[in-house]
C-alpha positions as CSV (number, residue, x, y, z in Angstrom):
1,X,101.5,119.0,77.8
2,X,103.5,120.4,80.6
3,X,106.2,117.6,83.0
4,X,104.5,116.6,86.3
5,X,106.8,119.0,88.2
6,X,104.7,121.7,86.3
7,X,102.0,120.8,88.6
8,X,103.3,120.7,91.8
9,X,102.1,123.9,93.3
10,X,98.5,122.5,93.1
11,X,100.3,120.0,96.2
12,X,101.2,122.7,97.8
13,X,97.0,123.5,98.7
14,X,96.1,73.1,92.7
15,X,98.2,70.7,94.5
16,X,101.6,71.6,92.8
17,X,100.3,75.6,93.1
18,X,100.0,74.8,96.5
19,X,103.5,73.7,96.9
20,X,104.9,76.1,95.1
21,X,103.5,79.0,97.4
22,X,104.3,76.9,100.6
23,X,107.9,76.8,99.1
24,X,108.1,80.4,98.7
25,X,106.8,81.5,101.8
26,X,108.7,79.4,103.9
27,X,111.6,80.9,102.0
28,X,110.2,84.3,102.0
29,X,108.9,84.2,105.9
30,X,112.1,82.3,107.4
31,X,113.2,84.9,109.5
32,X,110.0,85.7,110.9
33,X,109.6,85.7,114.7
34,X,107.7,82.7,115.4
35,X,104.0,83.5,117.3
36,X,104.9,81.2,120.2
37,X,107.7,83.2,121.0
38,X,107.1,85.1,124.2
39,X,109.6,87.8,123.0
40,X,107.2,88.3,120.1
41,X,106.1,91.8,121.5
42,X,109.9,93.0,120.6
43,X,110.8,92.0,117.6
44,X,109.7,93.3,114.2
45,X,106.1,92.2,112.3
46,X,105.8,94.8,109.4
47,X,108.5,94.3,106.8
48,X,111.4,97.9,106.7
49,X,110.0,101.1,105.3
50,X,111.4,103.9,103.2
51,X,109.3,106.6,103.8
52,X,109.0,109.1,101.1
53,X,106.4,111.8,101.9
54,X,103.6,111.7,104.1
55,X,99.8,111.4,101.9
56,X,98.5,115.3,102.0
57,X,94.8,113.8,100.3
58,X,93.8,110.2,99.8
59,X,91.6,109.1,96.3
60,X,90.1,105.9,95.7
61,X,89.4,104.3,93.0
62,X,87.6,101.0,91.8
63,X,89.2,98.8,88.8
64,X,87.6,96.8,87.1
65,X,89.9,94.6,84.5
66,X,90.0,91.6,82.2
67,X,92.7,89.6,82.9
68,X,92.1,87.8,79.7
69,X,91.2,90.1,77.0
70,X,89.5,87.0,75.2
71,X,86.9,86.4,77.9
72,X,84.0,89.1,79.4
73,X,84.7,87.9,83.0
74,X,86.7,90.9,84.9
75,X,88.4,91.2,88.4
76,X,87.7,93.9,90.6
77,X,90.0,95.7,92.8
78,X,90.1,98.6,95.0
79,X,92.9,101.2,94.7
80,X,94.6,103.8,96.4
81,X,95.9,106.9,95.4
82,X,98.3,109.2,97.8
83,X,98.7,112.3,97.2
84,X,102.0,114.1,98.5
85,X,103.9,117.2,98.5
86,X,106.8,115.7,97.0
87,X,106.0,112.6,96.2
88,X,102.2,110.1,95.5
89,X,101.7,106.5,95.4
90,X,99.1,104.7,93.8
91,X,98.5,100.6,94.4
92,X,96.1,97.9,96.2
93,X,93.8,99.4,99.0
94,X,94.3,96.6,101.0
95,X,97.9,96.4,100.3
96,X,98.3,99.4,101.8
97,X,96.0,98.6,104.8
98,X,97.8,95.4,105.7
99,X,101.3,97.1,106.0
100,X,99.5,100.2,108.2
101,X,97.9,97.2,110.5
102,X,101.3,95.8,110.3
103,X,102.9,99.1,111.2
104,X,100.5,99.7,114.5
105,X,101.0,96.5,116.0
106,X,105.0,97.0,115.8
107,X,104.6,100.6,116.9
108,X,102.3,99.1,119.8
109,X,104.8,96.3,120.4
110,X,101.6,94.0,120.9
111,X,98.8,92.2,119.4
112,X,100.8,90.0,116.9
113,X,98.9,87.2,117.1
114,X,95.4,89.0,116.8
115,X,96.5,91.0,114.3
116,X,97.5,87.8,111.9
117,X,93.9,86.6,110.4
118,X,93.3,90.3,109.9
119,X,96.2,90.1,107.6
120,X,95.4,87.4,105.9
121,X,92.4,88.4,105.0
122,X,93.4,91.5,103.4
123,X,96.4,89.6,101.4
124,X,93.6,87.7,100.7
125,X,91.3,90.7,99.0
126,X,94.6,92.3,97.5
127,X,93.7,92.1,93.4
128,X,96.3,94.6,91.8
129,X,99.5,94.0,92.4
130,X,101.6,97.1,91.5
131,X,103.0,100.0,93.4
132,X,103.3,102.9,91.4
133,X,105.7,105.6,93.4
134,X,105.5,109.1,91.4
135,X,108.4,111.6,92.0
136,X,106.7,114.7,91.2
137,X,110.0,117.5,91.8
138,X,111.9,115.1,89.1
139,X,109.5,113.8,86.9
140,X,110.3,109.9,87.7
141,X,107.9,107.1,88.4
142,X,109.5,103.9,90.0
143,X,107.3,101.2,89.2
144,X,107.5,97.5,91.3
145,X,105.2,94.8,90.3
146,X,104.4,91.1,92.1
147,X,104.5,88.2,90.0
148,X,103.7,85.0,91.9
149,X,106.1,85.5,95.0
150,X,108.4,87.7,93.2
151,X,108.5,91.2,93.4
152,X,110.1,93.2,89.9
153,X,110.8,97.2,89.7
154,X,111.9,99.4,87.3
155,X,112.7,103.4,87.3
156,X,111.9,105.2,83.8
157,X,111.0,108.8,83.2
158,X,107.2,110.0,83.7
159,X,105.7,109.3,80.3
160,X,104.1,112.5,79.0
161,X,100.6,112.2,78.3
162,X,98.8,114.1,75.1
163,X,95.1,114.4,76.3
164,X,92.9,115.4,73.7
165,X,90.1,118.1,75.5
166,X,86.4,117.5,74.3
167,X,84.5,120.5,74.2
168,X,81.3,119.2,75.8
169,X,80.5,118.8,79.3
170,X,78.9,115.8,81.6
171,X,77.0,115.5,84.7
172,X,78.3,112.4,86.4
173,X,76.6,111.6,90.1
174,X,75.8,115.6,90.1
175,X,79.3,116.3,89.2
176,X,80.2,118.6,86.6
177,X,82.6,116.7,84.7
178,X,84.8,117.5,81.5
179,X,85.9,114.9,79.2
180,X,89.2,113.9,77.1
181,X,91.0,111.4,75.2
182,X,94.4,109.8,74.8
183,X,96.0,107.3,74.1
184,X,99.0,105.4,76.0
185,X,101.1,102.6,75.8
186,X,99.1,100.7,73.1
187,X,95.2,101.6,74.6
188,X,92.9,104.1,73.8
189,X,91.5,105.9,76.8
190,X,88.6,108.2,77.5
191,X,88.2,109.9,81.0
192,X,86.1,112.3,82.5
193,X,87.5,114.8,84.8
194,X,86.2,116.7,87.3
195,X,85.9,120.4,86.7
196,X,85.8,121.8,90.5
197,X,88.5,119.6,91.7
198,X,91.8,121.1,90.0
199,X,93.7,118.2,91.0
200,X,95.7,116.9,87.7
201,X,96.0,113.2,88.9
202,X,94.2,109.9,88.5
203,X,94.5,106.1,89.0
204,X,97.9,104.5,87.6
205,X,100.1,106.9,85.6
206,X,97.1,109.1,84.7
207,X,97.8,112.8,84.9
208,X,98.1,116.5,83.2
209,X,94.0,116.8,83.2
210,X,92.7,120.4,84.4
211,X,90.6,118.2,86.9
212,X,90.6,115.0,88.9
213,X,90.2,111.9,87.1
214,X,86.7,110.5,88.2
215,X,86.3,108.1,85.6
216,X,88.8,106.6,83.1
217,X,88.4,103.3,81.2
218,X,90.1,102.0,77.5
219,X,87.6,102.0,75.0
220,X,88.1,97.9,74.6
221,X,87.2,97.7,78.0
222,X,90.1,95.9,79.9
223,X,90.7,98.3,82.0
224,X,87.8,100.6,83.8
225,X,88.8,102.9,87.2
226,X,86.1,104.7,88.9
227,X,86.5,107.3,91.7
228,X,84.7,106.3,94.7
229,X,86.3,108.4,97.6
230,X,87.7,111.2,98.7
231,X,89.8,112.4,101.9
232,X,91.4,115.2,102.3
233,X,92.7,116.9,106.0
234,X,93.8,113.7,106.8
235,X,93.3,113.2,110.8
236,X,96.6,111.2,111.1
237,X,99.7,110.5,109.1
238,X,99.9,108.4,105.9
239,X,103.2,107.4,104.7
240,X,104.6,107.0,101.0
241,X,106.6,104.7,101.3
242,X,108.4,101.5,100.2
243,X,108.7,98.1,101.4
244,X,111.9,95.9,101.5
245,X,111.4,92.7,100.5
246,X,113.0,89.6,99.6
247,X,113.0,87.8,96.3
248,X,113.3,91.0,94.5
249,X,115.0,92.2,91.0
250,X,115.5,95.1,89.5
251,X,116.1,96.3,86.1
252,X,115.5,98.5,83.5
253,X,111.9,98.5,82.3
254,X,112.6,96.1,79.0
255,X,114.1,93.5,80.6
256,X,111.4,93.3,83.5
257,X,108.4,93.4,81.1
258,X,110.2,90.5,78.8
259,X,110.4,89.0,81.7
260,X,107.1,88.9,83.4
261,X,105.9,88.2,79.6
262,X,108.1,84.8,80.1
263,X,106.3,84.0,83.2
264,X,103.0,83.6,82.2
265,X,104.1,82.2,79.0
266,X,106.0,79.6,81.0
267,X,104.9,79.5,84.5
268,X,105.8,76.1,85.6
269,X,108.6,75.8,84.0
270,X,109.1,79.1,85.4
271,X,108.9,78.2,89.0
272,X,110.3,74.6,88.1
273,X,113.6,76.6,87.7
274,X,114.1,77.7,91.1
275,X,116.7,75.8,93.2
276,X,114.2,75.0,96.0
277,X,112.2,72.6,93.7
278,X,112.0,69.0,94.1
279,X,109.9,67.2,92.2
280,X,110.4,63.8,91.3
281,X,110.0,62.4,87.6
282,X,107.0,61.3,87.1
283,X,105.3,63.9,88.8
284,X,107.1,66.7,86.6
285,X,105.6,64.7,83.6
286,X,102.2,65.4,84.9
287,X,102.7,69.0,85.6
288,X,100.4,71.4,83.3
289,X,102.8,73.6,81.1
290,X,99.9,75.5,79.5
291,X,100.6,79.7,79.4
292,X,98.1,81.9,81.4
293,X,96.4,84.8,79.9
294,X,98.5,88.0,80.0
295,X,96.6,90.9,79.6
296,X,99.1,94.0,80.9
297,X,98.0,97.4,81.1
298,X,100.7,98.6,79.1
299,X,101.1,97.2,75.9
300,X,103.7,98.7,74.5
């Protein structure tokens, strides 16, 4: 299977989890202007921007995963996928949204204080919480990841993908669509690929089919994407991009996966760690120290 940069002329064409989150966002939002500041309208509401590349096509996709592999239940998200010349970017829908509304109103220099509960309730909808930056010229994918009010990131090498074809064809929706196997990262995947799109991409790290990735899912069922948009000749600009953001480590991608692991193994003592905890005695006694299912897509 041929590097990433092989395809890059297609681009061309509870109570104590309340406090805990108070804690952090009072740490996290400090030197936020304050809404009843009539200087507002000047200073800064999105968090800094890198810009990368600017999106030449935008793909969505719906997940659908367990985050306990034990139980049927399963969270649903809506994703994103950019598509640049250079670069794409693949994370929450409304991730993306919120820092775009964010964007506007800076750009604007108004509308602040109307544009908060419209934030909010996107942070609110945001499910999966990864940002997956692809660098398709040098074959790199820098990966960043929010755990609780932390945000982790690694840099690796694009993991080459060995996709089995299947010599049968499917109709999907009216869609002639081709079908393959693989496996990756300790899951088994089939996906089906559409034959008249030649775009070799999908949802997450997904790439190097002959066709867009309209549906891709592990065959235990953790993890299920489905396409469910398209846009291409995009009427305005869409950045790919970074945020900077406080509370924020990086590392190499061992050490951040050992330590998210340790996080949901431990979560309160975990957070109980962090300098800007005080808790007295008796309630600390109290606290639940029970682990919380961890079901990653990458297993390995």
């Amino acid at each position: 299977m041929h590097q990433l940069s092989d395809f890059y002329s297609y681009m061309r064409k509870a109570t104590f989890t309340l406090i805990i989150l108070l804690a952090y966002f009072i740490r996290a939002y400090s030197q936020s202007p304050s809404f009843n500041n009539p200087n507002q309208g000047n200073m800064p509401f999105a968090p800094q921007m890198t810009t990368l590349d600017t999106a030449l096509i935008k793909v969505y996709y719906k997940l659908e995963f367990k985050k306990d592999s034990t139980q049927e239940d399963k969270t649903e998200a809506q994703t994103i996928l950019l598509l640049g010349d250079r670069y794409t970017l693949f994370t929450d829908y409304y991730l993306f949204m919120s820092d775009s509304i964010a964007q506007a109103v800076d750009k604007e220099k108004k509308g602040q204080l109307e544009a908060t509960s419209k934030l909010f309730n996107l942070w609110g909808q945001k499910k999966y919480k990864q940002w997956n930056i692809c660098d398709l010229r040098n074959n790199i994918v820098i990966k960043r990841e929010q755990v609780e009010a932390r945000y982790y990131e690694y840099e690796e090498k694009l993991p080459i993908i060995d996709w089995h074809l299947i010599n049968k064809d499917t109709l999907i929706n009216g869609l002639k669509c081709g079908k393959a196997t693989c496996k990756y990262r300790g899951r088994d995947y089939i996906a089906w690929y559409l034959k008249d799109i030649s775009l070799p991409f999908g949802p997450y790290l997904f790439y190097g089919l002959p066709g867009l990735i309209a549906i891709i899912k592990d065959r235990k069922d953790n993890y299920v994407f489905t396409l469910n948009g398209l846009e291409d000749n995009l009427p305005y600009l869409a950045p790919i991009y970074f945020t900077q953001t406080t509370l924020f480590y990086k590392d190499t991608r061992e050490k951040i996966r050992a330590t998210i692991q340790k996080i949901y193994n431990r979560p309160t003592d975990i957070m109980l760690q962090d300098p800007i905890m005080k808790i007295d005695a008796g309630t600390m006694q109290k606290l639940d120290r029970s682990s919380e299912p961890y079901n990653p897509i990458e297993l390995e």
